[in-house]
C-alpha positions in Angstrom: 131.0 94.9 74.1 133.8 96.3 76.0 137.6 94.7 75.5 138.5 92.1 78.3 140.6 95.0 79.7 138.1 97.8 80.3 135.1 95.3 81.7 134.0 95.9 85.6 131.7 95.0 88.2 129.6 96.8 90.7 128.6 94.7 94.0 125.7 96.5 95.3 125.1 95.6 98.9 122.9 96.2 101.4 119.0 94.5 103.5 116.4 93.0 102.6 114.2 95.3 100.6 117.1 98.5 101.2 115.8 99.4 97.0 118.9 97.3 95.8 117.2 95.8 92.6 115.6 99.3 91.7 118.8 101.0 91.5 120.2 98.5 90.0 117.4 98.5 87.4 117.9 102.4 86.5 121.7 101.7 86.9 122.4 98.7 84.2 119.7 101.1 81.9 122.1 104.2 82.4 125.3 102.0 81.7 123.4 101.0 78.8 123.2 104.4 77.3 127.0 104.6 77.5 127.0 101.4 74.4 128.2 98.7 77.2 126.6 95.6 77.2 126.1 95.1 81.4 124.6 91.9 82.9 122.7 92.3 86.1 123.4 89.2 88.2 120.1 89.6 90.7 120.7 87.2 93.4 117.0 85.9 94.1 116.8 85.3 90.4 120.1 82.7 90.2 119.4 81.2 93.3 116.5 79.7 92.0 118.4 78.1 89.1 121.0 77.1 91.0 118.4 75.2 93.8 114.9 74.3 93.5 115.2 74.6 97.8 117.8 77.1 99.2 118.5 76.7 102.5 120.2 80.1 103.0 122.4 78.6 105.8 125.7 79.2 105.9 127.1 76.4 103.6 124.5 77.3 100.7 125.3 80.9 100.7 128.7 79.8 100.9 128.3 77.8 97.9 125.7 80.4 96.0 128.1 83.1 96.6 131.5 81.6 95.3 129.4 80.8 92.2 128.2 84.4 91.7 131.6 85.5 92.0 133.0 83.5 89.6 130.2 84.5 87.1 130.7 88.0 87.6 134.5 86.7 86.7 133.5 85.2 83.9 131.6 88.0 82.4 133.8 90.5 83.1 136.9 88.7 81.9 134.8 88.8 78.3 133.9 92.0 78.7 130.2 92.3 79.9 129.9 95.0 82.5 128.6 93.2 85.5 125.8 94.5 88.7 125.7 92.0 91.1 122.2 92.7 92.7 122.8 90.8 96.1 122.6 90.9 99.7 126.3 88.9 100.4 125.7 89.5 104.4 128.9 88.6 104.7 131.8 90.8 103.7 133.6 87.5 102.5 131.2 86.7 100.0 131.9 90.2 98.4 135.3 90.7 99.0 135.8 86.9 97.1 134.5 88.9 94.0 136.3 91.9 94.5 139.7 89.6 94.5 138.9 87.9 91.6 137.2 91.0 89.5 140.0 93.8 88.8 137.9 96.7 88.0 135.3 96.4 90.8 133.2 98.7 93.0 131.0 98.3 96.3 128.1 99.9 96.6 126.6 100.0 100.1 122.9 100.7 100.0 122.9 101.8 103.3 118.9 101.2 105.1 117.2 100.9 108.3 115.9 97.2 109.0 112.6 99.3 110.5 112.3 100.5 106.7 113.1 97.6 105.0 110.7 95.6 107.3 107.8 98.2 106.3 108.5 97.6 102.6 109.2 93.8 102.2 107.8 93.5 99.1 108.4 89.9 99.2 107.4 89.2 102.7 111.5 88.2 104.1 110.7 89.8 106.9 107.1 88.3 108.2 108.3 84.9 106.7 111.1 85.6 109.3 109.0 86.7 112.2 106.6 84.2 111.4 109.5 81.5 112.0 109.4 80.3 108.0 112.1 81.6 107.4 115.2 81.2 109.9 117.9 83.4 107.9 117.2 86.9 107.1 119.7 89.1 107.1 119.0 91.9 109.7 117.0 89.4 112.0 118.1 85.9 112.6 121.8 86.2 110.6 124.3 89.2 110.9 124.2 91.8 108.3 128.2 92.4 107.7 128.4 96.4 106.2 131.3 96.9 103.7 133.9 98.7 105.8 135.5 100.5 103.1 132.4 100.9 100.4 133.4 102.8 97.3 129.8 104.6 97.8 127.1 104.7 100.0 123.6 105.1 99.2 120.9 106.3 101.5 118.1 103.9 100.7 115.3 105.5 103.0 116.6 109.2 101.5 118.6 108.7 97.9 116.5 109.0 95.2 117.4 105.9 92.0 117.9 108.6 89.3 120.4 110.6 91.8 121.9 107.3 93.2 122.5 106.2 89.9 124.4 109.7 88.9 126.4 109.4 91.9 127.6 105.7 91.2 128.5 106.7 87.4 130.1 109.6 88.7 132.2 107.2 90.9 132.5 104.7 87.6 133.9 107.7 85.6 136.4 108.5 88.5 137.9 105.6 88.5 138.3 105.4 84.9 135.8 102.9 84.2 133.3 105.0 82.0 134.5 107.8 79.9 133.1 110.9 80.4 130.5 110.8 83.2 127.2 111.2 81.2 125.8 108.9 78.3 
């Protein structure tokens, strides 16, 4: 476990189905390899716990984001390295953790909604087409980009492995990981 001091948190951003849970899958295993215990915070996991029927309108994410903030806090303030696997399509849900989390980094995976409509693994985007679904991000609610990301990920190009490098390398450069490989 890290000291209080030298915990951090990565906010990785981006659509619907831009590859945000795989790289942040092969990113909490390469943090791993470093001995830091990491936490990855995957938004459509919590949400579940936190209601049995999320609304996504703009109270509930409201509400689901100030409490994912404030567990990244937690966690990071006890020294748990913390991914935050979430859409936040709103730069205020973000920035609320980056205010509150010290060491912190944005990662903007960075997708065309034409992609991430193809892939939809888990059917956002025809639930939204289909008029089940009345807030998707990229469709019927505004997708806010990070105007100042730390990184920016290609996530119809960028490979996980060579994503992954490239956010560590970013981690190391801001003295968050010493060294820059395991």
């Amino acid at each position: 476990m890290l000291p209080d001091a030298e915990a951090f948190a990565i906010w990785i951003t981006g659509l619907p189905a831009s590859g945000k849970s795989t790289v942040a899958a092969v990113l909490a295993e390469n943090i791993r390899q470093f001995g830091i215990r990491v936490a990855v915070l995957e938004s459509d996991v919590l949400r579940k716990v936190f209601s049995q029927q999320p609304t996504y309108d703009e109270a509930d994410r409201d509400y689901f984001y100030q409490a994912l903030a404030w567990i990244g806090q937690t966690l990071t303030e006890h020294g748990c390295a913390v991914i935050f696997d979430a859409t936040a399509n709103r730069r205020a849900y973000r920035d609320r953790a980056r205010k509150t989390i010290r060491r912190f980094i944005e990662v903007f995976l960075d997708c065309p909604l034409d992609v991430c409509i193809g892939r939809d693994p888990k059917g956002i985007y025809r639930s939204g087409r289909e008029g089940q679904a009345s807030h998707v991000p990229g469709l019927q609610s505004a997708y806010e980009p990070p105007e100042h990301p730390d990184i920016v990920i290609q996530g119809d190009q960028d490979d996980p492995e060579q994503a992954t490098r490239r956010i560590v390398a970013v981690l190391a450069a801001k003295g968050f990981l010493k060294g820059g490989e395991p």
